[in-house]
N, C-alpha and C positions, 0 to 999 in steps of 0.2 A: 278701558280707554281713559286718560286725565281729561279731567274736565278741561275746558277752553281747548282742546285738542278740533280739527278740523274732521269731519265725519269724511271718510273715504272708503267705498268698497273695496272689501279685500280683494275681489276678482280684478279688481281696474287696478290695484297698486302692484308698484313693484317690489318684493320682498326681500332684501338684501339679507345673507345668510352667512355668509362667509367675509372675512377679513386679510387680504395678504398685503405685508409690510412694502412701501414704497419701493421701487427697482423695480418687481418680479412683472416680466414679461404680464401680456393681457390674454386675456381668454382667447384662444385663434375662434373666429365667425360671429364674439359679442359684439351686442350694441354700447358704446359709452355715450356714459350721461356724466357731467359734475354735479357734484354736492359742495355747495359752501357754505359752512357753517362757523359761528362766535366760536371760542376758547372754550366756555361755558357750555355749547351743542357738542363740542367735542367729547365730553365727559359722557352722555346719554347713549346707552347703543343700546337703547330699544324705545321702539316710538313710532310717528309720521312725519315725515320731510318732505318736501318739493324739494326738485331739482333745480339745475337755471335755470331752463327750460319748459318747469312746471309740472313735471311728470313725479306723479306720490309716489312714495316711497316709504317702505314700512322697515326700519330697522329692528330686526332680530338677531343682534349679533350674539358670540358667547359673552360672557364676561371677557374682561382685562382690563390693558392699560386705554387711554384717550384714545381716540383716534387722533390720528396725527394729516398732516397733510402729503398729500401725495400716496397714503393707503389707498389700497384700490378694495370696492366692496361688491360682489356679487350676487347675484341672486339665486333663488332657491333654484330655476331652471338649469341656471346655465346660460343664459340669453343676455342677460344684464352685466356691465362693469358698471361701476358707479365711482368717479376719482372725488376723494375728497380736498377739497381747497378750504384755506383759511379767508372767512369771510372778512372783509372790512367792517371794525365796529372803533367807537369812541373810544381813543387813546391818549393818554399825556405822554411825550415827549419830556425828559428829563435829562438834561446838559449840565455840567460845568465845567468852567477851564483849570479846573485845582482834582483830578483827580481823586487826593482825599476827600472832598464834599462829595463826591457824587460816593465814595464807597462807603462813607457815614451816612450818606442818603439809603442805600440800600439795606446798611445794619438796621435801623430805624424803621424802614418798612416792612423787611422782613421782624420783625418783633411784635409787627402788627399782624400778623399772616397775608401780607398783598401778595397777590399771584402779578410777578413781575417777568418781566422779557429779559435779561441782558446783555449787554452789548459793554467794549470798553471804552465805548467816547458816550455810552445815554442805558438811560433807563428808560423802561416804556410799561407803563400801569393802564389798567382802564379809569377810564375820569374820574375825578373826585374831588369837588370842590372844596373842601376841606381838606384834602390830600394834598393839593395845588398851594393852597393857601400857606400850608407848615413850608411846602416846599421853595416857595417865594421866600418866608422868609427863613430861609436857612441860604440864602444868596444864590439859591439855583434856579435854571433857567428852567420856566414852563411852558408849554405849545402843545395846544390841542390838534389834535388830528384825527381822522378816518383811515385807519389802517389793518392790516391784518394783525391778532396777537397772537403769538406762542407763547406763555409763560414758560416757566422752569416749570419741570412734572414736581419738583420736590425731591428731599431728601430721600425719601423711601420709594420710590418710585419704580417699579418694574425690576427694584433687589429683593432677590430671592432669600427668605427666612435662614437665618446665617446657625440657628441651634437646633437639634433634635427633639422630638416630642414622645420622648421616651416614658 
C-alpha cells in the first residue's frame, strides 16, 4: 500500500476488477455506485478510492489506457457497477477573439508538455500561475474555475505499434 493511502479492510472494500468502455449496457441485478475522480486519478487503476457515497473501493484493474468517464467498473463478484465521472478540480479557462492567439497559445503550451482540454472557442489547463501570467500577457483572456477536465490522451495514445519486432 503507498504510504498516505487510507487503511481499509479488504473484506469491507469493494474490489473493482473489470473495465467496460462507456455505452455497454449494466450488469442486469448490480448495485451502482459513481466514482469521481481528477484527470490525474484517471491515469491510476490500481489503488483505494471512495465512492460519492463513501463506499472503498480497491482498484485492481488490468493495465491500459485512462479511464475515461462514463466507463463502467466492476467488481470481482459481480454485485458492483462502479460509473466513473470526471471530478471537478482547478481549471484555467483560456479565450480569445483572434483565433490565431488562442492556436499559438496552444503551440506554446503544448512545447511545454501541459495536458490541455480543447475546445474551438477556449483552452482549458489545470491552474497555473505562471501559466496565467505568460498567458495575460500574450493578450488572452484568463478565468479560473472548478470544473471537470479531459485532456487530450496525447499523440500516442491507445495507437497500436505501427512496425514489427522481427
Amino acid at each position: 500500500m503507498a504510504l498516505g493511502s487510507p487503511q481499509v479492510e479488504q473484506g469491507s472494500a469493494i474490489v473493482l476488477v473489470e473495465r467496460r468502455p462507456k455505452g455497454v449496457l449494466p450488469e442486469p441485478g448490480s448495485q451502482a455506485l459513481t466514482l469521481a475522480l481528477t484527470a490525474d486519478e484517471r491515469t491510476s487503476l490500481r489503488g483505494h478510492r471512495r465512492s460519492r457515497c463513501g463506499r472503498d473501493l480497491v482498484l485492481q484493474l488490468p493495465r491500459g489506457a485512462a479511464l475515461q468517464p462514463g466507463d463502467q467498473l466492476l467488481s470481482d463478484d459481480g454485485c458492483w457497477q462502479v460509473l466513473v465521472e470526471a471530478a471537478p478540480e482547478p481549471v484555467m479557462q483560456v479565450r480569445s477573439a483572434e483565433p490565431l492567439a488562442l492556436l499559438q497559445a496552444a503551440y506554446h503550451l503544448g512545447n511545454r508538455h501541459v495536458a490541455m482540454e480543447l475546445h474551438p472557442d477556449r483552452l482549458v489547463l489545470l491552474q497555473d500561475s505562471v501559466l496565467a501570467e505568460l498567458l495575460r500577457q500574450r493578450q488572452l483572456q484568463v478565468d479560473c474555475l472548478d470544473a471537470p477536465f479531459q485532456p487530450e490522451a496525447g499523440a500516442y495514445a491507445g495507437v497500436p505499434h505501427a512496425h514489427s519486432h522481427g
